[in-house]
C-alpha positions, 0 to 999 in steps of 0.5 A, spaced: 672 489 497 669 484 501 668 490 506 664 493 501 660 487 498 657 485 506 652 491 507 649 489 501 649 483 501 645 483 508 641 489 505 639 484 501 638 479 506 633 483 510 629 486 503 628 477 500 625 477 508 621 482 507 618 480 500 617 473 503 614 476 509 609 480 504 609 474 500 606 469 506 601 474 508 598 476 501 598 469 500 594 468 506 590 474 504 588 470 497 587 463 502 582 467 506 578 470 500 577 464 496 575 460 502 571 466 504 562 464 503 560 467 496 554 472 499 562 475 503 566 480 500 560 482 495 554 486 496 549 483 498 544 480 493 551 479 488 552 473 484 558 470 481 558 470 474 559 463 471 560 462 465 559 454 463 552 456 468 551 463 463 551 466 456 552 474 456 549 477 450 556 478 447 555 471 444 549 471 442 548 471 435 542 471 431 538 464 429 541 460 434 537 455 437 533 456 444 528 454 450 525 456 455 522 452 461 515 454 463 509 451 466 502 451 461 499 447 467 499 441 463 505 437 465 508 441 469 515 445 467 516 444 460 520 445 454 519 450 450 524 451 443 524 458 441 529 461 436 534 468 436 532 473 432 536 478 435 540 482 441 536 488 441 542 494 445 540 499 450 532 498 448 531 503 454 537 506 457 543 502 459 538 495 458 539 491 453 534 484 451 534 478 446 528 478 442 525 471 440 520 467 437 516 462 440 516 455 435 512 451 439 504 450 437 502 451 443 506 458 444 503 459 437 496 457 439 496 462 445 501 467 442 505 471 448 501 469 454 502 473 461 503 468 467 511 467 463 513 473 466 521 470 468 520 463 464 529 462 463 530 462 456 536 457 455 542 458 449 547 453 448 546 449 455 547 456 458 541 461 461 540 467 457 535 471 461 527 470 462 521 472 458 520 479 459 516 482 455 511 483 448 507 486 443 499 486 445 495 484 440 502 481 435 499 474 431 505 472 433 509 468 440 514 474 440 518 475 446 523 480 450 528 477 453 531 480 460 538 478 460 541 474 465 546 478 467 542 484 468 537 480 473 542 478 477 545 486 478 538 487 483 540 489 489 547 491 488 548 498 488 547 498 495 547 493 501 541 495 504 536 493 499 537 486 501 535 487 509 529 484 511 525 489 512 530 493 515 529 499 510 523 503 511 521 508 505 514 512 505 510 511 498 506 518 499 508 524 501 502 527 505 501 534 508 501 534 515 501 542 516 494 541 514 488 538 520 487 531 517 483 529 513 482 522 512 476 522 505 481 526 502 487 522 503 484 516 501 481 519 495 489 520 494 491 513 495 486 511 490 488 516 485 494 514 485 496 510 479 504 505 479 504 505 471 507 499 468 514 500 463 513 500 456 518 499 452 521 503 445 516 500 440 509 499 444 512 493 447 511 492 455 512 487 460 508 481 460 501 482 465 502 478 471 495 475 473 492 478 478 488 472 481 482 473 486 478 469 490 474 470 496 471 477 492 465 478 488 465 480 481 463 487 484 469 488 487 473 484 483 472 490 478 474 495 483 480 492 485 482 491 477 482 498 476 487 500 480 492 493 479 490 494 471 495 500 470 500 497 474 500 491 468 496 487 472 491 482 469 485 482 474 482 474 475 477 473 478 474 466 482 481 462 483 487 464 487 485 459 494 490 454 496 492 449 492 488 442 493 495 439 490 497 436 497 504 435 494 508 440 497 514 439 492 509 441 487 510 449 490 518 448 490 520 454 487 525 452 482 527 455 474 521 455 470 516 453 476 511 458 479 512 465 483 508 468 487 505 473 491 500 473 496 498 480 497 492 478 501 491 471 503 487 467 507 479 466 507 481 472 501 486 471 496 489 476 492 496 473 488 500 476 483 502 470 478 510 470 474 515 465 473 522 463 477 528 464 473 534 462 477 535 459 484 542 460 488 542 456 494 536 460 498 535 467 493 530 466 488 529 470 481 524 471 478 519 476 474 524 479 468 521 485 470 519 489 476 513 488 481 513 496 484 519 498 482 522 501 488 528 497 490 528 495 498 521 491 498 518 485 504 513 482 500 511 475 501 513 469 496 512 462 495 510 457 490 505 456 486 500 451 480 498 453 474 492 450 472 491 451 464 493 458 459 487 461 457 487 462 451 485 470 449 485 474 442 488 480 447 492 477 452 493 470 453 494 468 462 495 463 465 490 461 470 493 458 477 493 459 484 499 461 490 502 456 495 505 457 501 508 462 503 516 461 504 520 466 503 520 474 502 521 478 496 526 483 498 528 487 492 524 490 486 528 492 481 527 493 474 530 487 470 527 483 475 525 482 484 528 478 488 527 474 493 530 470 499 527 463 502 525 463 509 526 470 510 519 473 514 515 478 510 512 483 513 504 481 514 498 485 517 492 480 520 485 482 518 479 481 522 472 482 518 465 480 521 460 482 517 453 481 519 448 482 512 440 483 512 440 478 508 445 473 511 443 468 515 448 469 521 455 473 521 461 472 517 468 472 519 472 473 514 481 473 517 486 474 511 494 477 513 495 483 508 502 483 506 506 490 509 507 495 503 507 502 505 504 502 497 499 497 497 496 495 504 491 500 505 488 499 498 489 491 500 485 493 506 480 496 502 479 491 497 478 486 504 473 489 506 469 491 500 469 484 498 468 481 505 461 486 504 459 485 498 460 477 497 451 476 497 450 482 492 450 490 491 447 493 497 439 496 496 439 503 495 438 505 502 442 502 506 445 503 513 452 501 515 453 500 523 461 499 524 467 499 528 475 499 526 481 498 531 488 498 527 492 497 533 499 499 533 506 495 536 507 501 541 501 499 545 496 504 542 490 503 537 485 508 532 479 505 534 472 508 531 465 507 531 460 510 527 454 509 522 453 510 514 447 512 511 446 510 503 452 512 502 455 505 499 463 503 503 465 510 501 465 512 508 468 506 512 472 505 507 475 511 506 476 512 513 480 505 513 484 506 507 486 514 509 488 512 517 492 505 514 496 511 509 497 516 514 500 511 519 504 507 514 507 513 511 508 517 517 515 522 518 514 521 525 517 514 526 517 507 524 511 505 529 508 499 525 501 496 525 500 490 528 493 488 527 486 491 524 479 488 526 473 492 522 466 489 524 460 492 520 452 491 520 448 493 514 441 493 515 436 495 508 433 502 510 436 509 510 435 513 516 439 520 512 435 526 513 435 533 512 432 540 516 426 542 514 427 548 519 430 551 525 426 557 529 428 561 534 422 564 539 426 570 540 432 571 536 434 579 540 436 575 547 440 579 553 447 576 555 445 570 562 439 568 558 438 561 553 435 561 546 430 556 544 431 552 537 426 548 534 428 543 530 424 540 525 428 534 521 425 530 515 427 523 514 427 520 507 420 515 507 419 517 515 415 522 519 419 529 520 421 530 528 421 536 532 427 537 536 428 542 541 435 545 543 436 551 549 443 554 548 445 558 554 448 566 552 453 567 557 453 573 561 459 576 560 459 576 552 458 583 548 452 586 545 452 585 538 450 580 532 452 572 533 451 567 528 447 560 530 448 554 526 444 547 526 448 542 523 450 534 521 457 531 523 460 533 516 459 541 517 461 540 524 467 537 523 469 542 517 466 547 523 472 544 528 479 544 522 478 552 520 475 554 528 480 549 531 486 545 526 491 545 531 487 539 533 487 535 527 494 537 525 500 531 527 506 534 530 509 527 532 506 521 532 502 522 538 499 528 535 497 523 529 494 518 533 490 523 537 488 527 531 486 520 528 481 518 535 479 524 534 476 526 526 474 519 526 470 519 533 465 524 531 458 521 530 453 522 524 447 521 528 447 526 532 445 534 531 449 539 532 448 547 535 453 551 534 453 558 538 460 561 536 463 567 540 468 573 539 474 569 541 478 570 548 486 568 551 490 564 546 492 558 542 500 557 544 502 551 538 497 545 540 496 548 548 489 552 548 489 558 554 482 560 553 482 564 560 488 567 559 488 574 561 489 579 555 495 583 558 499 576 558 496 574 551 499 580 548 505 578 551 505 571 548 504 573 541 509 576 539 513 575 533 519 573 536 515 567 539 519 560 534 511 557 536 505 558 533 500 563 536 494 565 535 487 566 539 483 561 542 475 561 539 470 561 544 463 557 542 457 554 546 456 547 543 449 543 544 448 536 541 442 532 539 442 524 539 436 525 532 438 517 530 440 519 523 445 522 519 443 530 518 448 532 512 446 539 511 447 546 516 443 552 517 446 558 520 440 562 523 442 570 526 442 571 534 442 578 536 444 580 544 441 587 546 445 591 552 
């Protein structure tokens, strides 16, 4: 029997080994965890729930007794009782909100005021959420409450979209198959409207003050109809540095100021919201979303908040930005995010501007925040403002202006041109659209480094017409020129008469051919349709090389066109003009994976004329045999 009895009690030796060997490392692996940093071991963004810092709406009931922490500019963050009237489940698909009502006189003077977005609500000693959202025109101080717990979810259903800057995304999806053209994705970045959420009920989110300084109130206006369906409320006159001096006032804690300078500088826009929850250095605010996209790298910082206008349709507050300190990081919709001391993308701007009714230049510098959405519109409210500070501009008008947007890979985009009674569309346009184009490329992630734009405007038009084109002798022999003149009126000028001499080739066929006279628009529309694999990017070189070139062609000049039967080929981007037509036949065949097809042929001749032609004449030219 004890034979018998030793295997298993040396069995049974080895396994109790066994299990405090597993024992030791299970207890070092839970040592590990519980020493382990919080921002370790979960997604990033993640925050533990504590529940003697937070209440879940579980145990939420209503009537009970609340506040919430806020600043209405007289006294700094201050206490605002509040009462419970409900918890509203999946008000919008897997959200939930807590309504309450505002019991405070001064939240029943002003009645639900934008500028609260993200105030911490507090129930039981314990953060709720923050004010999130209300009902335009209510005679009452209703508010929407965001959850706290649904807030501190931002972020985590994927790591990245906490990276700093490191996740780049396109905002608009351009068609690069087509030559480019600048006015027209401009006209699409303008168009384009970010809507803000509504909720079941007509309820939306609280209106973030959109506070402007720097700007005219005609650009004020142009900046608020593309922000106001975004939910934002355009404020002009005050957003510049706070003259506080104190920088503990621009601390970012709960119910203090949140804010994002969009543009800041000698030109100041800031978008204006409430801080929520503060955990070392990640910051909440908002309740709901900014853009509402996920991975962001926007600028944050402090704010003071001077007073709350009181308004029969929405209250605000009115307030300014502090220095930045930090980087939102995650737009979501319950809330955005943001890191402190992390560095937000930031573009620097130069403007001079130089007025007929200025005394001297101005230069204006600001830094745009970095946003594939909303820097080329940022760039455009800079420098319309910047042009428009001494008042509109008189109804002829001629612009004088250069841009250089220079890239991290040592290249730039640079343009010089004249406008003529046309306002900023034409600068501006050509601003926003290369800024676009570039920032939502597919062909890398070459980033803008910098973007100068100086400009000249002066009270006269120098816009004209052709009065009339003649030819002294229309049917011409192949080797000899033809003889244009050229009258062009300009408006409250003289006409002039330009001549031009266009050579015919001696090798060209006899037949018909087509003459035509023109300004900068027409050529420029001749080259996309005679030549578009110009103005079509394949790669980020052939963007940058495409962009030099649509944005190089002078107004001021006069343009003859003699077009001509085509000859050799265009093999994708590279022109074979000469190229003889056995081996052309050849290179196009059907087989071929690259883009072929004949090479145009045409005698060009410009005239300097010193102003902008806008129409085209295309005038009959017969060789004879």
């Amino acid at each position: 029997m004890l034979g018998m009895d030793a295997e298993p009690r040396q069995n049974a030796k080895r396994f109790t080994c066994l299990d405090r060997h597993h024992a030791l490392v299970i207890g070092l692996l839970a040592l590990v965890v519980a020493v382990a940093p919080a921002s370790e071991g979960r997604a990033s963004g993640e925050v533990a729930w504590d529940p003697q810092r937070y209440i879940g709406i579980e145990e939420i009931k209503p009537g009970m007794e609340a506040y919430c922490l806020t600043d209405y500019g007289d006294a700094g963050i201050e206490k605002f009782e509040l009462k419970v009237l409900d918890v509203v489940y999946n008000i919008d698909p897997g959200q939930n909100a807590i309504l309450v009502m505002g019991l405070d006189e001064r939240f029943k003077h002003t009645g639900v005021v934008g500028g609260c977005s993200g105030s911490p609500v507090y129930i039981d000693g314990r953060l709720a959420g923050a004010l999130a959202f209300g009902w335009t025109f209510a005679k009452d101080p209703l508010y929407g409450v965001t959850p706290i717990k649904e807030m501190l979810e931002v972020g985590r259903t994927n790591p990245t979209l906490t990276a700093r800057g490191t996740t780049r995304s396109s905002a608009f999806a351009f068609d690069f198959s087509k030559p480019i053209n600048v006015a027209y994705v401009s006209e699409q970045v303008l168009n384009r409207r970010l809507i803000a959420p509504v909720h079941a009920g007509g309820a939306s989110a609280l209106p973030c003050p959109l506070l402007i300084s720097g700007l005219p109130s005609e650009a004020c206006r142009e900046v608020a109809s593309h922000f106001d369906a975004m939910g934002f409320m355009a404020v002009p006159g005050l957003s510049g540095a706070a003259a506080t001096g104190d920088d503990a006032a621009l601390e970012l804690q709960p119910g203090g100021t949140l804010t994002v300078p969009l543009v800041s500088g000698d030109i100041n826009i800031n978008v204006l919201g409430t801080v929520t929850e503060v955990r070392g250095d990640r910051v909440y605010g908002f309740g709901h979303s900014f853009l509402g996209y996920g991975p962001v790298n926007l600028p944050m910082a402090g704010g003071k908040v001077y007073t709350v206008i009181s308004n029969v349709m929405r209250s605000f507050k009115l307030g300014t930005a502090g220095k930045i300190v930090g980087a939102i990081t995650v737009d979501e919709t319950t809330a955005v995010s943001g890191r402190i001391g992390a560095e937000p993308n930031l573009v620097p701007m130069s403007i001079r501007i130089e007025r007929y009714n200025d005394s001297e230049p101005r230069t204006y510098n600001c830094r745009l925040a970095y946003n594939e959405t909303l820097t080329a519109m940022l760039a455009r409210s800079a420098v319309a403002g910047a042009a428009l500070r001494l008042g509109p501009l008189p109804p002829e008008h001629t612009i004088e202006y250069t841009a250089a947007i220079n890239l991290d890979d040592g290249q730039s985009i640079r343009f010089e041109n004249v406008s003529a009674s046309m306002g900023l569309v034409e600068p501006v346009s050509e601003i926003v659209g290369t800024v676009a184009l570039l920032m939502n490329s597919p062909y890398g992630s070459t980033r803008i480094e910098s973007m100068d734009f100086a400009a000249r405007i002066r009270p006269d038009g120098i816009y004209s017409h052709l009065w009339s084109v003649d030819v002294a002798t229309p049917k011409v022999k192949a080797g000899d020129d033809v003889e244009v003149s050229v009258v062009v009126e300009s408006y409250l000028a003289e006409k002039r008469r330009y001549r031009v001499t266009v050579p015919i080739p001696k090798d060209v066929a006899p037949g018909k051919y087509g003459l035509m006279l023109c300004g900068a628009p027409e050529y420029e529309r001749f080259l996309a349709k005679t030549v578009p694999h110009r103005f079509i990017a394949t790669n980020h070189q052939s963007l940058v090389d495409a962009l030099n070139m649509v944005l190089n062609i002078p107004r001021t000049k006069l343009y003859c066109v003699l077009v001509l039967p085509p000859g050799g080929i265009t093999l994708d981007r590279a022109e074979l003009p000469n190229l003889p037509e056995t081996k052309s036949i050849v290179l196009q065949s059907d087989k071929r994976p690259m883009r072929v097809q004949p090479y145009p042929h045409w005698i060009e001749r410009t005239v300097e004329t010193g102003t902008v032609i806008r129409d085209r004449e295309i005038v009959p030219i017969v060789v004879e045999e």
